[in-house]
C-alpha positions in Angstrom: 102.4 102.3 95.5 99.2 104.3 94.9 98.3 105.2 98.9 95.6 107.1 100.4 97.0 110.4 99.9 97.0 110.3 96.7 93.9 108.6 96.2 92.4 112.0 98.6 93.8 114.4 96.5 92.2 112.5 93.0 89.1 112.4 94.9 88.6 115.8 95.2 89.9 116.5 92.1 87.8 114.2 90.7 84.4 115.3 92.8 85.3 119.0 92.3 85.2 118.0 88.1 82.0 115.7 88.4 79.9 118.9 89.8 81.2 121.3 87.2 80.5 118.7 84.5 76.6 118.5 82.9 77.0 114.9 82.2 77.2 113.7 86.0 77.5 110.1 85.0 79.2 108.0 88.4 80.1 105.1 86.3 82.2 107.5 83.9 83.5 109.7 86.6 84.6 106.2 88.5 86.3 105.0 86.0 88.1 108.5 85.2 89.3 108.2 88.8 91.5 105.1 88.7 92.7 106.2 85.3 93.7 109.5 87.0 95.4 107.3 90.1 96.8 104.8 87.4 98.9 107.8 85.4 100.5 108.4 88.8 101.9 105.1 88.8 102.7 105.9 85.2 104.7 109.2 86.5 106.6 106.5 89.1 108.1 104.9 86.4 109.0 107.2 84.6 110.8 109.1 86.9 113.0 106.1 87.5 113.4 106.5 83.6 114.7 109.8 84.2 118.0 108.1 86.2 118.5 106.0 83.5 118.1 108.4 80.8 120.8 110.5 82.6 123.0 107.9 82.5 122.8 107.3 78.8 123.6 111.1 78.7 126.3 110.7 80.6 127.4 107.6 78.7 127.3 109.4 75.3 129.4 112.4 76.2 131.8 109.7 78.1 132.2 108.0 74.4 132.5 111.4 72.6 135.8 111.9 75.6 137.3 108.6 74.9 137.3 108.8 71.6 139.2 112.7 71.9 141.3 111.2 74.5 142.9 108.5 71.7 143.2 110.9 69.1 145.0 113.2 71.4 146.9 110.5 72.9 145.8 111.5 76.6 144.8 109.8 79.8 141.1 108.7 79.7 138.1 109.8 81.4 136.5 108.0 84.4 133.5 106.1 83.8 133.2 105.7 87.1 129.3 108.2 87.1 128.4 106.5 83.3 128.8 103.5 84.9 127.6 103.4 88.6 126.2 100.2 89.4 122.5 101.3 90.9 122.1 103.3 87.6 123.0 100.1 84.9 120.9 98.3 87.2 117.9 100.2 86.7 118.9 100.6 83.0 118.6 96.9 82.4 115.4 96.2 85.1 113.2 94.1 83.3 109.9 95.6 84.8 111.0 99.2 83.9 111.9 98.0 80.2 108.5 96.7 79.9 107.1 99.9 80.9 108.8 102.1 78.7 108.2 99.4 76.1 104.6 100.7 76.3 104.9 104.4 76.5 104.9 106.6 74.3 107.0 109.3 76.3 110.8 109.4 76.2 113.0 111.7 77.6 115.8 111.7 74.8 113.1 113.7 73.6 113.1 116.7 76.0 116.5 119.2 77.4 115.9 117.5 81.0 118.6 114.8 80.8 121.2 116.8 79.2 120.6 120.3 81.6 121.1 117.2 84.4 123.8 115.8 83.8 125.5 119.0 83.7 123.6 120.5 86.9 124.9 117.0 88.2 128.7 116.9 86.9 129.3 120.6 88.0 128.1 119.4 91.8 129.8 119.2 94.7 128.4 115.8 95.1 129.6 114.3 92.2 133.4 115.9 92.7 133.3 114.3 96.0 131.8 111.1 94.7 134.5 110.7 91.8 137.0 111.9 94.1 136.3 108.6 96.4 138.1 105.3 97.2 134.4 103.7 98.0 134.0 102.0 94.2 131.2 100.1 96.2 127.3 98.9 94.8 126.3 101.1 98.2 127.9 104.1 97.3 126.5 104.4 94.0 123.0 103.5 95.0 124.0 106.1 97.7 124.6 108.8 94.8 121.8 108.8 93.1 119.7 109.0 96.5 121.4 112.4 97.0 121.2 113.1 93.6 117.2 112.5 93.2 116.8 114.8 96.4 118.8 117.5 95.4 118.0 118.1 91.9 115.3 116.3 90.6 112.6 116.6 93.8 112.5 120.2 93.9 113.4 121.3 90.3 111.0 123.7 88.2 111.9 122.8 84.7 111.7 119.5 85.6 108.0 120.1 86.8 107.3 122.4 83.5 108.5 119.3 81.5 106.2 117.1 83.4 103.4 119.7 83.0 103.5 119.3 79.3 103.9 115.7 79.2 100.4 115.2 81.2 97.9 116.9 83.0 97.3 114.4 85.6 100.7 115.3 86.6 100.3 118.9 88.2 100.0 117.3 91.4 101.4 114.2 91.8 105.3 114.8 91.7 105.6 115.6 95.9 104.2 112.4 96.8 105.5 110.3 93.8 108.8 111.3 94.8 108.8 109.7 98.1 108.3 106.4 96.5 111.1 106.7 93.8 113.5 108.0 97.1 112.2 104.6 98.5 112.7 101.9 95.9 116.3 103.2 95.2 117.2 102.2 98.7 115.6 99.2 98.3 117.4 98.0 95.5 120.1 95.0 96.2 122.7 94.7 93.9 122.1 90.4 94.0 118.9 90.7 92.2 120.4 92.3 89.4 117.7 93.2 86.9 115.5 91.2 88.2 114.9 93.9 90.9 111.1 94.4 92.2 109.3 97.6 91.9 107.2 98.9 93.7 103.9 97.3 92.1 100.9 99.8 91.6 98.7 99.0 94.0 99.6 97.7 97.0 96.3 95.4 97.9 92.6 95.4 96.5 91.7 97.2 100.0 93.3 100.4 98.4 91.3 99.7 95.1 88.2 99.3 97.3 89.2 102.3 99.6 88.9 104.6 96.6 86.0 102.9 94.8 83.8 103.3 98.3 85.1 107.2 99.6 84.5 108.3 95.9 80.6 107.0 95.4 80.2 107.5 99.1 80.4 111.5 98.5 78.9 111.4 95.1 75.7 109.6 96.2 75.1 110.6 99.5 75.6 114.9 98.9 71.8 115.7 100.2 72.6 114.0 103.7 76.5 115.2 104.1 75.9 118.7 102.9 72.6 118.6 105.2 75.0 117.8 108.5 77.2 120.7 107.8 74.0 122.7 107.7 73.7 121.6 110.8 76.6 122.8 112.8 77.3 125.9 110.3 75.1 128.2 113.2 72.7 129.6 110.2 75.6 130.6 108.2 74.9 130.7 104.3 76.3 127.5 102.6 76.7 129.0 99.6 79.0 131.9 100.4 81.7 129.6 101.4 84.4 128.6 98.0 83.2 126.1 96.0 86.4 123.4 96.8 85.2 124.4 100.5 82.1 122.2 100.2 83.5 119.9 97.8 86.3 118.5 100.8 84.2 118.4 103.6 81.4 116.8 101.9 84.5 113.8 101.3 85.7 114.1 104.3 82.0 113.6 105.9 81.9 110.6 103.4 85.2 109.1 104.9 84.1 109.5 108.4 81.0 107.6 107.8 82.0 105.3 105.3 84.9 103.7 107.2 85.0 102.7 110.9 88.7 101.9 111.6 89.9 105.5 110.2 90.1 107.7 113.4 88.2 111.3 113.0 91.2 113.3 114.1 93.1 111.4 111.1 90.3 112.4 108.7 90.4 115.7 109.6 93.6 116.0 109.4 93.9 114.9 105.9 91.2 116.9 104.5 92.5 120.1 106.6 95.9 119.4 104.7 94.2 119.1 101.0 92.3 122.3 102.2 95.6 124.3 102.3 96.5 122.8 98.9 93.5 122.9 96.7 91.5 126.0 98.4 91.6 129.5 99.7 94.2 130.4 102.7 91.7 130.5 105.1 90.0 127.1 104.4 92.1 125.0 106.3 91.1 126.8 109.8 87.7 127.1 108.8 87.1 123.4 107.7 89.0 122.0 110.9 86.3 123.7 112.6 84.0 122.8 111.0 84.4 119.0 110.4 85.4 118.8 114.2 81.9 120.4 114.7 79.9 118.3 112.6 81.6 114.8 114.1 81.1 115.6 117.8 77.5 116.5 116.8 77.1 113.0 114.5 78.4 111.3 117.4 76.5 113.3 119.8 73.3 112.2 117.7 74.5 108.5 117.5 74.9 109.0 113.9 78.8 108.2 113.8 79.9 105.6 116.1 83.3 106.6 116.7 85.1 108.1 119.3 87.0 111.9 119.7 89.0 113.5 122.3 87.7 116.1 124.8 89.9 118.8 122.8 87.8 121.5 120.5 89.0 123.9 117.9 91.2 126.2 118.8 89.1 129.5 118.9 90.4 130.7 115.3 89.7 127.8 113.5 85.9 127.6 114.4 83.6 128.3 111.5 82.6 132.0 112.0 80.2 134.5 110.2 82.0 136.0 107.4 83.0 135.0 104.6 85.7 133.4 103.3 88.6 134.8 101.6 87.8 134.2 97.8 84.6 132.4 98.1 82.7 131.4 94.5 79.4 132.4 95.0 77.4 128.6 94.6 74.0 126.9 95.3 74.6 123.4 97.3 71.5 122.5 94.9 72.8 124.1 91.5 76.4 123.6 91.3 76.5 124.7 87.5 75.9 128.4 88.9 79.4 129.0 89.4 81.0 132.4 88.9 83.1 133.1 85.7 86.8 134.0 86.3 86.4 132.6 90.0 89.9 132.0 91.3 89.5 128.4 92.0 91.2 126.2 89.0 89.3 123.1 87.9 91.3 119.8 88.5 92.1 118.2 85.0 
């Protein structure tokens, strides 16, 4: 499951720590960075949890119904949502069992379930869903696909619960998401609970993909940082933000490191982290600049790849002024950061 966009985003989360902490041991931070990419498997499963402790929400109010339903002698709620097929499915998946046999989370412990259900029962979706003739394994699969999407991808007491619950978290959830989205329409209603998840890593090349970017950067800061001195036309390194340096220095590291990754997919990548982690005008400014310094890599036979004829556009070529909430740093002395800066350190 864990892919190389998530493995990016640790890295520089990971990098951006390792400079701001006095005990720069590479061993340590290593090892902090697959426990980092591990708890976003973690936040995989339980997710998935999340369906399944919905369920037992709505399973518990269903019982509470029934039993007013005999008393009163009146006709019986449906069980037709407590029951859908995908959800008792998951509910009784082995490999999700064993996780949560593990953890120490549970969401019977937080409003979330309960504040679903009810966001979910007072839906369009589920009046239309109840309302059907399909009583088919595909149509409740199909549910809880539209369900997930529409209230529990984008959902911001969801993401304040998840907050609390870990700080490796904060920035997981988008792309964790796309993998829950994706093993609910894998499930097959023939391998009952039995069902495969997806398994945390999908081949040791991953494992060795973020192993290699992450010393790669760490060990080799002198020379990367040296190349964007090199195409940064006498501008003053240390005036740019902090996370500026931090991204391109990895993304110099990934250019370098690995020969089948094409630059323009590099940059890309790194241009995209910029926007997420950095100021508002990094993005522009690193795509210059990391397009600069592999055209003059190449140029210089240092980087045996190959790039297009296209350059920067003109607004995204470094330039001589600063940039828009900048932290005030020493390439050499990284401790000398400003106080109250507005850049947040990764957890």
């Amino acid at each position: 499951m864990i892919n190389r966009e998530i493995i990016r985003n640790k890295i520089v989360q990971l990098t951006y720590a390792y400079y701001l902490n006095g005990n720069k041991n590479i061993d340590t931070a290593e090892k902090e960075l697959f426990f980092s990419l591990s708890k976003a498997y973690d936040l995989y499963n339980h997710l998935l949890s999340l369906i399944v402790a919905v369920t037992k929400e709505a399973q518990r109010r269903l019982e509470v119904t029934q039993g007013r339903a005999k008393r009163e002698g009146t006709a019986e709620p449906s069980q037709k949502f407590a029951y859908n097929r995908f959800a008792i499915q998951l509910q009784e998946n082995k490999l999700l069992n064993d996780f949560n046999s593990n953890q120490k989370l549970d969401w019977a412990d937080t409003p979330a379930p309960a504040h679903l259900f009810e966001t979910i029962e007072a839906s369009e979706i589920f009046q239309d869903y109840m309302a059907s003739s399909d009583d088919s394994y595909d149509a409740d699969r199909e549910l809880w696909r539209k369900l997930y999407k529409t209230f529990i991808q984008e959902n911001t007491e969801l993401d304040s619960i998840l907050e609390d619950q870990s700080l490796y978290w904060n920035d997981d959830k988008e792309i964790v998401d796309t993998f829950v989205l994706k093993s609910i329409k894998r499930f097959k209603e023939q391998n009952g609970a039995r069902e495969e998840l997806l398994p945390e890593w999908d081949s040791d090349e991953e494992k060795e993909f973020a192993r290699k970017l992450f010393r790669s950067a760490i060990l080799n800061d002198v020379e990367y940082q040296r190349y964007m001195n090199e195409v940064s036309r006498n501008w003053d390194l240390s005036r740019l933000a902090y996370m500026d340096i931090v991204i391109m220095q990895i993304a110099i590291a990934e250019m370098m490191t690995f020969p089948n990754i094409p630059v323009s997919v590099t940059i890309n990548e790194y241009v995209d982290i910029a926007k997420l982690y950095s100021t508002s005008k990094s993005g522009g400014y690193i795509n210059g600049m990391l397009d600069a310094i592999a055209r003059n890599l190449i140029k210089t036979n240092r980087l045996l790849k190959h790039m297009d004829d296209a350059h920067p556009e003109k607004d995204d070529a470094p330039k001589d002024t600063p940039v828009e909430g900048a932290v005030p740093v020493k390439m050499r002395h990284r401790k000398r950061i400003t106080k109250g800066d507005d850049e947040k350190k990764p957890e």
